[in-house]
Backbone bond lengths (Angstrom), bond angles and torsions (degrees), N, CA, C in turn:
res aa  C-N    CA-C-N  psi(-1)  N-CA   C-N-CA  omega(-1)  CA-C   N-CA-C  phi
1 X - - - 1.455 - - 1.522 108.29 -
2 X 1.611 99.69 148.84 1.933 87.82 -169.83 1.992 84.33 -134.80
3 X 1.250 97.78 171.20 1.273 98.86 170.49 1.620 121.06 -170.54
4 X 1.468 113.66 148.22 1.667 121.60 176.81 1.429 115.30 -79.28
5 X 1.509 114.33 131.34 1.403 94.49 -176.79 1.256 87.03 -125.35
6 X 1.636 126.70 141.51 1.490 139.25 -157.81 1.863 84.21 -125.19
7 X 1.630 98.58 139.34 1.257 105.20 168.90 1.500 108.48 -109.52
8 X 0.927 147.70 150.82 1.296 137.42 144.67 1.364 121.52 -162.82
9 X 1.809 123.07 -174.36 1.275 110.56 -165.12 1.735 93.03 -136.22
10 X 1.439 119.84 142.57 1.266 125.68 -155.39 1.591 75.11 -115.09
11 X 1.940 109.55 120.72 1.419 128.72 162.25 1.685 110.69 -59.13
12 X 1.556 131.21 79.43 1.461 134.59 -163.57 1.108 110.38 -55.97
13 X 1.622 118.51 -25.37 1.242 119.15 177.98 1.280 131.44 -78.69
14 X 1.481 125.30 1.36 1.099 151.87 -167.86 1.785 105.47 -115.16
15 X 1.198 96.53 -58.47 1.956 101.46 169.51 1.331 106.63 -149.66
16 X 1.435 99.87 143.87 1.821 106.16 167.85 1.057 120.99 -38.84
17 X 1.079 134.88 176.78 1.221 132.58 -179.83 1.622 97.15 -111.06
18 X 1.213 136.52 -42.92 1.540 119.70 160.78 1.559 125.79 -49.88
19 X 1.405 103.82 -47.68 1.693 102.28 166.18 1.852 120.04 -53.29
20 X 1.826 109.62 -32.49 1.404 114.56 -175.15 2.044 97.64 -68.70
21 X 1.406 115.11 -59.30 1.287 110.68 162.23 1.619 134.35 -40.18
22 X 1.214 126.64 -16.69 1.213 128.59 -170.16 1.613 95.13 -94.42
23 X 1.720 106.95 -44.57 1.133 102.41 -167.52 1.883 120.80 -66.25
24 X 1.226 102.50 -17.23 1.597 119.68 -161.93 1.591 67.82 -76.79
25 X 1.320 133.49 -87.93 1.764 131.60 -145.28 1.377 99.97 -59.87
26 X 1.690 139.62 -28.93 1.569 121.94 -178.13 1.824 81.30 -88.56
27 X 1.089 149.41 2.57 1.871 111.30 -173.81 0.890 102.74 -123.74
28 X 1.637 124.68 -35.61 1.150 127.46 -158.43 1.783 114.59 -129.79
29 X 1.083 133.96 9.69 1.648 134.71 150.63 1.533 102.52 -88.77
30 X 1.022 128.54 -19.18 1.395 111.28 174.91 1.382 119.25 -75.47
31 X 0.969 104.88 7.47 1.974 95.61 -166.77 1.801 84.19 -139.57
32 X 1.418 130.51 -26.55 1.439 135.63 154.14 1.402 101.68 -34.86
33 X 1.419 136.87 -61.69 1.367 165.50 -133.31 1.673 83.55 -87.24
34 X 1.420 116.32 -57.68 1.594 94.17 -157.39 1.626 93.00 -94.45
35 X 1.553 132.46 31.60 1.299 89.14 162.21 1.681 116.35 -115.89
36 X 1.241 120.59 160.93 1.508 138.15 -170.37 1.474 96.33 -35.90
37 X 1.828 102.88 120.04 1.398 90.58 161.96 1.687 118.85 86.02
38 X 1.509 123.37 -10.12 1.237 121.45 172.03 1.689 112.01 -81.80
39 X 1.701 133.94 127.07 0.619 138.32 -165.63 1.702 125.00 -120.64
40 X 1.661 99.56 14.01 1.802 109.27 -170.06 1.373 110.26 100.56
41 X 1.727 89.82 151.24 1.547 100.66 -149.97 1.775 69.04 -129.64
42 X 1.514 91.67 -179.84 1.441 129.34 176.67 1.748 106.71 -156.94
43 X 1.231 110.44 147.74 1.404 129.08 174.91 1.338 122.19 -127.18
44 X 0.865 125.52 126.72 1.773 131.47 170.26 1.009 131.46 -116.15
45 X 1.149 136.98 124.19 1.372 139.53 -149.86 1.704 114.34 -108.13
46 X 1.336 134.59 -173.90 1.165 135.79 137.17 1.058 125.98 -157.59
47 X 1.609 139.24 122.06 1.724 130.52 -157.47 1.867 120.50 -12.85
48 X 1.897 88.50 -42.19 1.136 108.40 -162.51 1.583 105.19 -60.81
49 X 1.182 106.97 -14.54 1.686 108.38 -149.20 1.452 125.01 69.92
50 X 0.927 109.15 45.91 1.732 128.44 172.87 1.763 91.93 -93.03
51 X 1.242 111.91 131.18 1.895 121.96 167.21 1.256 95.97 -123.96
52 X 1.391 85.89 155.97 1.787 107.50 172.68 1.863 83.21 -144.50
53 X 1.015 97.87 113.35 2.092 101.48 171.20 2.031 93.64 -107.53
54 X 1.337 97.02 124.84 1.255 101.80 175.71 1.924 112.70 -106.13
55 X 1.098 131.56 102.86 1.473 131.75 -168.79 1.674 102.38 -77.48
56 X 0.845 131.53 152.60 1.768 142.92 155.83 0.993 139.82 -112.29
57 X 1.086 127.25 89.57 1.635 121.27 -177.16 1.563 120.83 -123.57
58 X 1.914 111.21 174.18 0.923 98.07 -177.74 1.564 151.45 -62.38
59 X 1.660 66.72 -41.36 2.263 74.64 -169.61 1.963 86.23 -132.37
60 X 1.495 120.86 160.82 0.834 125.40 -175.89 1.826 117.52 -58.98
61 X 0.996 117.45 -39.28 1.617 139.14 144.06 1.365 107.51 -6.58
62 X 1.351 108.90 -76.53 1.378 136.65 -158.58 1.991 96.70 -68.87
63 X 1.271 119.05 -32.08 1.029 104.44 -167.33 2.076 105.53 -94.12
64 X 1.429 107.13 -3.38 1.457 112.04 -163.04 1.922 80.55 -103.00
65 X 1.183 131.05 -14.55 1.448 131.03 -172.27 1.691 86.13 -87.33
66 X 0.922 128.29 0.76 1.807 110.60 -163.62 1.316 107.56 -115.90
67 X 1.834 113.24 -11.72 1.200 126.01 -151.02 1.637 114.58 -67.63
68 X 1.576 118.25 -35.79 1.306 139.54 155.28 1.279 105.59 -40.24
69 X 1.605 140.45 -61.90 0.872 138.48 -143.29 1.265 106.96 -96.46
70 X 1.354 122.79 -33.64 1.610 141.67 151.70 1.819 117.03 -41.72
71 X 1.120 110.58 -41.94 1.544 121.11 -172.30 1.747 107.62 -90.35
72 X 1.443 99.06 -40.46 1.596 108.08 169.11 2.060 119.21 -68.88
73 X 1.469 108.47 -16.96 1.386 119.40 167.04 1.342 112.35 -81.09
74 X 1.627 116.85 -48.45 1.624 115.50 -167.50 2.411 100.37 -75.01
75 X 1.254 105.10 -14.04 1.222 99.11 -168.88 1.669 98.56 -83.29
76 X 1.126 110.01 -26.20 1.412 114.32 171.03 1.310 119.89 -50.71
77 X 1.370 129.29 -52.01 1.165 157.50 -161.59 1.651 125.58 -97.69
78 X 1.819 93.53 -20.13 1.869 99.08 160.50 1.261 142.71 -10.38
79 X 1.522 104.01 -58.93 1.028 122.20 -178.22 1.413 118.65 -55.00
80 X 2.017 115.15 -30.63 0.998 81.49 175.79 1.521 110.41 -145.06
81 X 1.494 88.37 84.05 1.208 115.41 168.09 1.707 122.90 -113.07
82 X 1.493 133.48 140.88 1.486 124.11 169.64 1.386 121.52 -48.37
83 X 1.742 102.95 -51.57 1.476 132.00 173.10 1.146 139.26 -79.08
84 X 1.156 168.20 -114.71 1.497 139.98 -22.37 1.111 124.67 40.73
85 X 1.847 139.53 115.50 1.193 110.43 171.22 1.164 105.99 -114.85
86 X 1.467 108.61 168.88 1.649 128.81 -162.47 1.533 113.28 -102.04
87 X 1.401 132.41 134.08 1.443 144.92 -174.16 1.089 116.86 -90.31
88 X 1.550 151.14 116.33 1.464 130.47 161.94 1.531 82.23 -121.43
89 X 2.030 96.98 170.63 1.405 115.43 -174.77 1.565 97.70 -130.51
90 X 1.323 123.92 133.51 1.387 107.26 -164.37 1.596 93.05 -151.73
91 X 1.797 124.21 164.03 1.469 128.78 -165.78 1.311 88.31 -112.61
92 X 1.497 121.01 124.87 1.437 118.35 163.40 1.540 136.89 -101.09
93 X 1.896 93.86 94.49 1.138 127.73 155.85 1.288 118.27 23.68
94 X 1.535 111.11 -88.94 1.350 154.08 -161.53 1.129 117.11 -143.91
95 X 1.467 133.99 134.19 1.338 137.64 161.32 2.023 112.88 -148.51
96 X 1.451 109.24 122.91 0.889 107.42 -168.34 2.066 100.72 -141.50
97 X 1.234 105.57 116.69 1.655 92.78 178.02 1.061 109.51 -137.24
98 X 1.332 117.12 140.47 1.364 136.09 -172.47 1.709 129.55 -42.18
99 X 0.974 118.97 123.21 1.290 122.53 -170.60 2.145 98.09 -48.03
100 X 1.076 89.63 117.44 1.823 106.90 168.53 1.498 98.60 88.45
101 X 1.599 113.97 42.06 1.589 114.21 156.34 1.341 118.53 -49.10
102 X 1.690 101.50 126.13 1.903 84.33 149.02 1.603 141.13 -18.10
103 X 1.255 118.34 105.82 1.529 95.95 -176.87 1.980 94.46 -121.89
């Protein structure tokens, strides 16, 4: 399993930060969902509006095929960001989550 981990910072003053989360799962996991190879995301938050969006996929392939579609979501959403956000591509290690995760 390989995965994108997006940093960024949600401008609070512009949108909540629960409304900015709601909106990522109604606009943007649905079309996450249909592409080749996407395997679940995770989000992390912080009062501040600090994100960490973690993407999952299968094979490293699969996550450089998404990259268009990844860059074409965060440009959507610019506006309401503090920053710029930042891309890493990373192999996951380990993954282990607790019985009755957020889903």
């Amino acid at each position: 399993m390989y995965s994108r981990v997006t940093l960024l910072e949600i401008d609070t003053v512009r949108i909540d930060l629960k409304e900015a989360v709601a909106r990522f799962r109604e606009e943007v996991v649905p079309g996450l969902k249909q592409q080749d190879g996407y395997d679940g995301c995770v989000v992390l938050t912080t009062p501040e509006g600090k994100a960490m969006l973690i993407t999952c996929w299968e094979t490293e392939e699969a996550v450089d095929a998404a990259a268009g579609f990844a860059a074409g979501e965060l440009e959507r959403f610019m506006l309401l960001f503090s920053s710029p956000p930042g891309r890493e591509h990373y192999e996951v290690a380990f993954l282990e989550l607790p019985e009755g995760a957020v889903r």
